[in-house]
C-alpha positions in Angstrom: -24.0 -8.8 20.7 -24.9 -12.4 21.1 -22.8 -14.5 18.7 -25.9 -15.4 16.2 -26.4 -11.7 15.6 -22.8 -11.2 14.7 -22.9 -13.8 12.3 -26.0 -12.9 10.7 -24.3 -9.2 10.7 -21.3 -10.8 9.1 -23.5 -12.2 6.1 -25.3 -9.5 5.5 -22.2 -7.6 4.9 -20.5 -10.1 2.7 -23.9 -9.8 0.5 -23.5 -6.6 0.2 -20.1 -6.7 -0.7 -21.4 -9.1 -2.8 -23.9 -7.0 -4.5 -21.5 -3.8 -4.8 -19.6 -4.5 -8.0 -17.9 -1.7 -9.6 -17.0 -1.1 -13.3 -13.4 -0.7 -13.7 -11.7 -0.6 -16.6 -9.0 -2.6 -17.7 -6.6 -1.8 -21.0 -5.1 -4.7 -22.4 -8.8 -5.6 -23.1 -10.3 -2.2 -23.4 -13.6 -3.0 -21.5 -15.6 -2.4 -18.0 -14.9 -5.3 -15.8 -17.0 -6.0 -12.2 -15.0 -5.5 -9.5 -15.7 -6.0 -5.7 -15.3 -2.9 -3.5 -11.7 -2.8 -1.5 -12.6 -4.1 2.2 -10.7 -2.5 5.4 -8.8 -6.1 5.7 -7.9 -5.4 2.5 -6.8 -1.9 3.1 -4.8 -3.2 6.7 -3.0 -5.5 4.3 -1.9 -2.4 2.1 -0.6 -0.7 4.7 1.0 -3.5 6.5 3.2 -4.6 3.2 4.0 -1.0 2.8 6.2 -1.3 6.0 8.4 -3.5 4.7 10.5 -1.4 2.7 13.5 -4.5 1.5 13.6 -5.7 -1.4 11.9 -3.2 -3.9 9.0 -3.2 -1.8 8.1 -6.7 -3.9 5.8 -7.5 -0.4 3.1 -4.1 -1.3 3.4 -5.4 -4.9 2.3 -8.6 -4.1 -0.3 -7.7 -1.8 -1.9 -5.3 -4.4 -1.8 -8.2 -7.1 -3.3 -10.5 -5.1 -6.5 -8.1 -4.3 -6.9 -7.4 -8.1 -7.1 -10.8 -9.1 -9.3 -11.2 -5.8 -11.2 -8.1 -6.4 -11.8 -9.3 -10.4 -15.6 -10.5 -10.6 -14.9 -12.3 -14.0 -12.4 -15.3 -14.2 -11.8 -14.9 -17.6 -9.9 -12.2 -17.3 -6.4 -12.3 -16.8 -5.0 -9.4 -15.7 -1.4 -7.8 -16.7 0.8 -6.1 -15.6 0.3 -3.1 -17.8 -3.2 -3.1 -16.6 -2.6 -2.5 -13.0 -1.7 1.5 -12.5 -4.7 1.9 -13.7 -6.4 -0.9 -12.2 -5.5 0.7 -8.9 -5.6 4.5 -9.3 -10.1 3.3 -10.0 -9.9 1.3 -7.0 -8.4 4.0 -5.0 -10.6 6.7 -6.2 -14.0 4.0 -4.8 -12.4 3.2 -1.5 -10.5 7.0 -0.7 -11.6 9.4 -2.9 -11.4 10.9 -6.3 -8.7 13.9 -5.2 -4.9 12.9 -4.7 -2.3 14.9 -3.4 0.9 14.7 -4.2 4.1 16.6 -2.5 7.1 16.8 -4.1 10.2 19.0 -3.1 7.5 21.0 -0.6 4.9 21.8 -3.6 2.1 20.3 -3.6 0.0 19.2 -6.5 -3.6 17.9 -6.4 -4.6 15.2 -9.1 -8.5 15.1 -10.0 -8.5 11.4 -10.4 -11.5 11.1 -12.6 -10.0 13.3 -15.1 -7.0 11.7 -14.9 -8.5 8.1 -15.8 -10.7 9.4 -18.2 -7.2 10.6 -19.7 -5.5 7.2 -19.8 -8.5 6.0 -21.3 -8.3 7.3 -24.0 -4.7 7.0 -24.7 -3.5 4.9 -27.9 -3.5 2.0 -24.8 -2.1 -1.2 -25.0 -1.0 -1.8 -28.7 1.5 -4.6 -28.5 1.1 -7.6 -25.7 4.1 -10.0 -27.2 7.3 -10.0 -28.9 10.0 -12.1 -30.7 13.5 -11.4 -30.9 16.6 -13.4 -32.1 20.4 -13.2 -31.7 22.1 -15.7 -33.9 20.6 -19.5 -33.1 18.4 -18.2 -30.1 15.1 -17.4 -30.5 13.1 -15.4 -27.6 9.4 -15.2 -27.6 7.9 -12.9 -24.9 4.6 -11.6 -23.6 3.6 -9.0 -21.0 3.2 -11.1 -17.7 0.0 -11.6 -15.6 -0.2 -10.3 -12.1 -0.3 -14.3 -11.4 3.5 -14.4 -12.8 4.6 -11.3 -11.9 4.2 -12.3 -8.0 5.2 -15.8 -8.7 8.8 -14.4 -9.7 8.7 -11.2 -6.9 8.4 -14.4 -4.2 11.4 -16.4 -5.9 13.3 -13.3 -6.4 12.6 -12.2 -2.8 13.4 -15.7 -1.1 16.5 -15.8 -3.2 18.0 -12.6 -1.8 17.0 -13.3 1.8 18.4 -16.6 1.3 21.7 -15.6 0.2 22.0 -12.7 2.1 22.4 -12.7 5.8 22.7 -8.9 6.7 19.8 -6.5 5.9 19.3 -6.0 2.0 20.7 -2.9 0.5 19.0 -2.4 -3.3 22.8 -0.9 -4.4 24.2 -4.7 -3.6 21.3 -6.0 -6.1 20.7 -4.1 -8.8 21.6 -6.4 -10.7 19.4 -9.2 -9.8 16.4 -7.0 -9.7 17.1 -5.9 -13.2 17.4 -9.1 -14.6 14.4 -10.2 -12.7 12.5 -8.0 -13.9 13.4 -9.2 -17.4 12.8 -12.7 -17.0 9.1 -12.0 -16.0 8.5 -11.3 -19.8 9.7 -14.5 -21.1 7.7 -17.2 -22.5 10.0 -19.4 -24.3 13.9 -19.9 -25.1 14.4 -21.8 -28.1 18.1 -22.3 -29.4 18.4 -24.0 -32.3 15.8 -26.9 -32.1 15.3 -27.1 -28.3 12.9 -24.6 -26.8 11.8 -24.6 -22.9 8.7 -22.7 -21.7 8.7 -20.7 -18.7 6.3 -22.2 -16.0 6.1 -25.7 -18.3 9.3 -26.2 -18.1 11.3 -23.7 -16.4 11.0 -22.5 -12.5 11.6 -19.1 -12.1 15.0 -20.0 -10.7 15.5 -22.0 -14.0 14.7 -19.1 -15.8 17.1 -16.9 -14.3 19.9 -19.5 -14.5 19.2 -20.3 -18.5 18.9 -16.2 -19.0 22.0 -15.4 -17.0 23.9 -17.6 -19.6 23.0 -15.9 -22.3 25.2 -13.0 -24.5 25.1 -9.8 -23.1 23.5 -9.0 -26.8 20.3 -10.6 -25.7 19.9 -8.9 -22.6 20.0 -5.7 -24.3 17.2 -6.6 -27.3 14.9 -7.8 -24.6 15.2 -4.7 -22.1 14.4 -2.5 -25.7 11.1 -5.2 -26.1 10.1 -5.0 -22.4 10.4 -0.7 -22.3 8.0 -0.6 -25.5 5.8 -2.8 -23.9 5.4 -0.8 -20.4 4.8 2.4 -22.1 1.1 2.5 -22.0 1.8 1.5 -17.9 4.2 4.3 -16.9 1.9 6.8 -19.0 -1.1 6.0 -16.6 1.4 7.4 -14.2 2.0 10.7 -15.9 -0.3 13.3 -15.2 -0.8 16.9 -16.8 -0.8 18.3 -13.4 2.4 17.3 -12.5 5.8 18.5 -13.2 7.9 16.4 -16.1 10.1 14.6 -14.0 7.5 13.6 -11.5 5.2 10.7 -11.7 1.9 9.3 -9.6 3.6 6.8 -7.0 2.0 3.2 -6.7 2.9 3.2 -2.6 1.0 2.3 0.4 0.2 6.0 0.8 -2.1 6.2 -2.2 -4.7 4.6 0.1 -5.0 6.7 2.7 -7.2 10.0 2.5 -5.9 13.1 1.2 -5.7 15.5 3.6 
């Protein structure tokens, strides 16, 4: 193939791609969105972050935010974090299929993944996208995070653990930095009497983390209670009829290969 034709063969795939916008549907605005078909790139770099298996797997996390807000034909849109089970099980079905298998303690259940969407769908859905809460002279005011923050505090959080940490990560010796990163990806501003600070305006996500760490122990508790109300709509996505109670849908690597 002479290297014109495999140009020309190049663009005419990128205009298909192009072309080939899917509706996917995504909950914390409860409309269709266009969405460019996964690529096999995209689907190599699935597979590749799954490997690396430090760190709460924040690298396949990352990797799967980035090809949503990639993937997302309209700008406008932000997507959150709440949105993305969903967001993926829809890209998953239009790239592998709409049957998923799932083996769990050698029984194997099979997930119809058109029902299943059509399920979450029309679930009560995202009812609550903010919160404020207040202990004494602080005031917290927190929103469910974009995928845009979400991976902007996995890479800090990441970075800080290798950084500090010369041997090979174990997740038992950071629990506790995972939990309260997690945490800080829902704030938006600290305000203690009259001085408030913004996260991304004025604090980094190291910032954030130092400021939060400070704070009573009080605090930390009334803000894990505001962040689990406000993932309920994304573990139910992950909850399916099929499957036993104490077994969920898993957002892994896996999910994007075909079932057998």
């Amino acid at each position: 193939m002479s290297n014109k034709n495999f140009k020309d063969l190049l663009s005419s795939i990128d205009a298909l791609n192009e072309s080939s916008a899917a509706s996917v549907y995504v909950p914390s605005i409860k409309q269709d969105v266009p969405f460019s078909p996964m690529s096999v790139k995209q689907q190599k770099q699935i597979l590749a972050s799954g490997i690396d298996n430090e760190v709460e797997n924040l690298s396949f996390m990352n990797a799967l935010n980035d090809i949503i807000c990639q993937n997302c034909r309209d700008s406008k849109v932000k997507i959150l974090t709440c949105d993305k089970p969903l967001i993926v099980l829809q890209l998953r079905k239009q790239a592998v299929g709409d049957t998923l298998k799932i083996t769990e303690n050698d029984q194997e259940y099979t997930i119809n993944l058109n029902d299943h969407i059509e399920a979450c769908k029309n679930l009560k859905g995202v009812t609550k996208k903010t919160f404020d809460l207040t202990h004494d002279t602080i005031t917290i005011s927190g929103r469910i995070p974009t995928l845009t923050t979400d991976t902007q505090y996995n890479k800090h959080f990441t970075q800080s653990v290798k950084k500090n940490t010369k041997t090979k990560v174990k997740i038992t010796d950071i629990i506790g930095d995972i939990y309260v990163s997690e945490l800080v990806k829902y704030i938006d501003t600290i305000t203690i009497g009259e001085v408030s600070v913004s996260a991304g305006d004025d604090l980094t996500p190291a910032n954030a983390v130092q400021l939060f760490e400070s704070l009573p122990l009080q605090v930390s508790t009334k803000l894990a209670e505001e962040v689990k109300n406000l993932r309920e709509y994304e573990n139910e996505c992950l909850t399916s009829s099929v499957l036993p109670e104490d077994i969920n849908i898993s957002i892994d690597a896996g999910l994007f290969t075909a079932s057998e």
